[in-house]
C-alpha positions as a Python dict, from the first residue, in 0.01 Angstrom:
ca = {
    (1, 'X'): (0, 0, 0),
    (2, 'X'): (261, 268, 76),
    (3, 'X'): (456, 199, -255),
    (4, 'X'): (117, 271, -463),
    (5, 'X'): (162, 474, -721),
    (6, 'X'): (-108, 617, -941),
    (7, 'X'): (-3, 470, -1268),
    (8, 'X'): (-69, 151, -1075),
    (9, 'X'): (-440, 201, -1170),
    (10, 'X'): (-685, 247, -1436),
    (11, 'X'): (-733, 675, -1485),
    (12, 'X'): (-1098, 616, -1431),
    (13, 'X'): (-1102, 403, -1104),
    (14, 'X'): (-855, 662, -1008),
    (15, 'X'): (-1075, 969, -1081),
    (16, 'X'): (-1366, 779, -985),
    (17, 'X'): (-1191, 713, -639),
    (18, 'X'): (-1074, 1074, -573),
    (19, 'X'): (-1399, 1202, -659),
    (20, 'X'): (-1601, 941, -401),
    (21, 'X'): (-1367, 1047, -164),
    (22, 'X'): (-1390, 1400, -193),
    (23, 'X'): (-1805, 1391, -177),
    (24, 'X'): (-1816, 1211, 111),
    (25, 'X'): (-1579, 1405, 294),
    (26, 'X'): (-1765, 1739, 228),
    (27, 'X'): (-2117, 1654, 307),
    (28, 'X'): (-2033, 1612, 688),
    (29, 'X'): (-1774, 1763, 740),
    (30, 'X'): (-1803, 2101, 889),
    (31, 'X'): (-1784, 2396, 717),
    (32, 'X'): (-1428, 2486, 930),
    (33, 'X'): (-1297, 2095, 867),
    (34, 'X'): (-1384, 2107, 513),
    (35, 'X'): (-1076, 1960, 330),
    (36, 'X'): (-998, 2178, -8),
    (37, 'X'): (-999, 2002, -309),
    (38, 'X'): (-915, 1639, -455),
    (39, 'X'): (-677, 1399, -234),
    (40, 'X'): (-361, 1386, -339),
    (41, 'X'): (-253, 1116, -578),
    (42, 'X'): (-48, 989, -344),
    (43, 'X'): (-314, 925, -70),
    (44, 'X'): (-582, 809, -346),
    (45, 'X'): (-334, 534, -473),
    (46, 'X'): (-284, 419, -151),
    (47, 'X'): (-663, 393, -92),
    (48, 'X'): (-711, 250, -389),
    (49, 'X'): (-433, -30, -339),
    (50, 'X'): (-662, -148, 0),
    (51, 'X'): (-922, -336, -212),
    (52, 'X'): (-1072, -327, -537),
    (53, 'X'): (-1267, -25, -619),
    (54, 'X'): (-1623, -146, -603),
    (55, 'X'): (-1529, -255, -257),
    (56, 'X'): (-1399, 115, -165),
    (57, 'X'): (-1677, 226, -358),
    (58, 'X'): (-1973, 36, -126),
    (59, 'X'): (-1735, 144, 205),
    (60, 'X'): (-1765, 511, 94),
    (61, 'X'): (-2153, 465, 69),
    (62, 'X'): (-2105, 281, 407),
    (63, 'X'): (-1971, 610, 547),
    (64, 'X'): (-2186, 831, 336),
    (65, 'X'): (-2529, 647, 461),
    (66, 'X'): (-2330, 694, 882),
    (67, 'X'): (-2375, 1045, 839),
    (68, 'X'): (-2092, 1098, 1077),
    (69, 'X'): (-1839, 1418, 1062),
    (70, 'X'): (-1563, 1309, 824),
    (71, 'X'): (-1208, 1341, 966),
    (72, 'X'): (-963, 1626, 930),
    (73, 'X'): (-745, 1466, 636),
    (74, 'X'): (-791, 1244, 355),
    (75, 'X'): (-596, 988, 546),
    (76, 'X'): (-870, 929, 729),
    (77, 'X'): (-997, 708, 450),
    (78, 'X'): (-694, 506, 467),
    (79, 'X'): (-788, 409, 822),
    (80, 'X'): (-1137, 382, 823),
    (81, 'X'): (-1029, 112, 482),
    (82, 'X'): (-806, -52, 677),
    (83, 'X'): (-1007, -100, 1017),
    (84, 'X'): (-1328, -193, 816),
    (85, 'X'): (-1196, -454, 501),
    (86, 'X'): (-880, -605, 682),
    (87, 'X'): (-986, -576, 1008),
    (88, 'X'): (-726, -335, 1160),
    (89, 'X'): (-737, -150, 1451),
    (90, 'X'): (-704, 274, 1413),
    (91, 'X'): (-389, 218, 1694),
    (92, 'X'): (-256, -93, 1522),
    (93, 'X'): (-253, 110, 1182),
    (94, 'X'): (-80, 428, 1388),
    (95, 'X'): (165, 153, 1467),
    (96, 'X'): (262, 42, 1145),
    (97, 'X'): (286, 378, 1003),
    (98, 'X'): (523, 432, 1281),
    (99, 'X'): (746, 144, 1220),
    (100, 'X'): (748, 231, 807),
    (101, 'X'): (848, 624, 918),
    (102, 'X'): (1104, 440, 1132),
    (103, 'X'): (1250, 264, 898),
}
Protein backbone atom coordinates (compact mmCIF):
# COMPACT_ATOMS: atom_id res chain seq x y z
CA UNK A 1 0.00 0.00 0.00
CA UNK A 2 2.61 2.68 0.76
CA UNK A 3 4.56 1.99 -2.55
CA UNK A 4 1.17 2.71 -4.63
CA UNK A 5 1.62 4.74 -7.21
CA UNK A 6 -1.08 6.17 -9.41
CA UNK A 7 -0.03 4.70 -12.68
CA UNK A 8 -0.69 1.51 -10.75
CA UNK A 9 -4.40 2.01 -11.70
CA UNK A 10 -6.85 2.47 -14.36
CA UNK A 11 -7.33 6.75 -14.85
CA UNK A 12 -10.98 6.16 -14.31
CA UNK A 13 -11.02 4.03 -11.04
CA UNK A 14 -8.55 6.62 -10.08
CA UNK A 15 -10.75 9.69 -10.81
CA UNK A 16 -13.66 7.79 -9.85
CA UNK A 17 -11.91 7.13 -6.39
CA UNK A 18 -10.74 10.74 -5.73
CA UNK A 19 -13.99 12.02 -6.59
CA UNK A 20 -16.01 9.41 -4.01
CA UNK A 21 -13.67 10.47 -1.64
CA UNK A 22 -13.90 14.00 -1.93
CA UNK A 23 -18.05 13.91 -1.77
CA UNK A 24 -18.16 12.11 1.11
CA UNK A 25 -15.79 14.05 2.94
CA UNK A 26 -17.65 17.39 2.28
CA UNK A 27 -21.17 16.54 3.07
CA UNK A 28 -20.33 16.12 6.88
CA UNK A 29 -17.74 17.63 7.40
CA UNK A 30 -18.03 21.01 8.89
CA UNK A 31 -17.84 23.96 7.17
CA UNK A 32 -14.28 24.86 9.30
CA UNK A 33 -12.97 20.95 8.67
CA UNK A 34 -13.84 21.07 5.13
CA UNK A 35 -10.76 19.60 3.30
CA UNK A 36 -9.98 21.78 -0.08
CA UNK A 37 -9.99 20.02 -3.09
CA UNK A 38 -9.15 16.39 -4.55
CA UNK A 39 -6.77 13.99 -2.34
CA UNK A 40 -3.61 13.86 -3.39
CA UNK A 41 -2.53 11.16 -5.78
CA UNK A 42 -0.48 9.89 -3.44
CA UNK A 43 -3.14 9.25 -0.70
CA UNK A 44 -5.82 8.09 -3.46
CA UNK A 45 -3.34 5.34 -4.73
CA UNK A 46 -2.84 4.19 -1.51
CA UNK A 47 -6.63 3.93 -0.92
CA UNK A 48 -7.11 2.50 -3.89
CA UNK A 49 -4.33 -0.30 -3.39
CA UNK A 50 -6.62 -1.48 0.00
CA UNK A 51 -9.22 -3.36 -2.12
CA UNK A 52 -10.72 -3.27 -5.37
CA UNK A 53 -12.67 -0.25 -6.19
CA UNK A 54 -16.23 -1.46 -6.03
CA UNK A 55 -15.29 -2.55 -2.57
CA UNK A 56 -13.99 1.15 -1.65
CA UNK A 57 -16.77 2.26 -3.58
CA UNK A 58 -19.73 0.36 -1.26
CA UNK A 59 -17.35 1.44 2.05
CA UNK A 60 -17.65 5.11 0.94
CA UNK A 61 -21.53 4.65 0.69
CA UNK A 62 -21.05 2.81 4.07
CA UNK A 63 -19.71 6.10 5.47
CA UNK A 64 -21.86 8.31 3.36
CA UNK A 65 -25.29 6.47 4.61
CA UNK A 66 -23.30 6.94 8.82
CA UNK A 67 -23.75 10.45 8.39
CA UNK A 68 -20.92 10.98 10.77
CA UNK A 69 -18.39 14.18 10.62
CA UNK A 70 -15.63 13.09 8.24
CA UNK A 71 -12.08 13.41 9.66
CA UNK A 72 -9.63 16.26 9.30
CA UNK A 73 -7.45 14.66 6.36
CA UNK A 74 -7.91 12.44 3.55
CA UNK A 75 -5.96 9.88 5.46
CA UNK A 76 -8.70 9.29 7.29
CA UNK A 77 -9.97 7.08 4.50
CA UNK A 78 -6.94 5.06 4.67
CA UNK A 79 -7.88 4.09 8.22
CA UNK A 80 -11.37 3.82 8.23
CA UNK A 81 -10.29 1.12 4.82
CA UNK A 82 -8.06 -0.52 6.77
CA UNK A 83 -10.07 -1.00 10.17
CA UNK A 84 -13.28 -1.93 8.16
CA UNK A 85 -11.96 -4.54 5.01
CA UNK A 86 -8.80 -6.05 6.82
CA UNK A 87 -9.86 -5.76 10.08
CA UNK A 88 -7.26 -3.35 11.60
CA UNK A 89 -7.37 -1.50 14.51
CA UNK A 90 -7.04 2.74 14.13
CA UNK A 91 -3.89 2.18 16.94
CA UNK A 92 -2.56 -0.93 15.22
CA UNK A 93 -2.53 1.10 11.82
CA UNK A 94 -0.80 4.28 13.88
CA UNK A 95 1.65 1.53 14.67
CA UNK A 96 2.62 0.42 11.45
CA UNK A 97 2.86 3.78 10.03
CA UNK A 98 5.23 4.32 12.81
CA UNK A 99 7.46 1.44 12.20
CA UNK A 100 7.48 2.31 8.07
CA UNK A 101 8.48 6.24 9.18
CA UNK A 102 11.04 4.40 11.32
CA UNK A 103 12.50 2.64 8.98
Amino acid sequence: MRKAKKADFGRIHFRNSSRATRETSCKYARPENRLPGLPDDVLSAQFLAIAEWPRLEALLSDVAAERKESGYSYGSYLTIALQRIHGLSPARVREMQGRLRAL
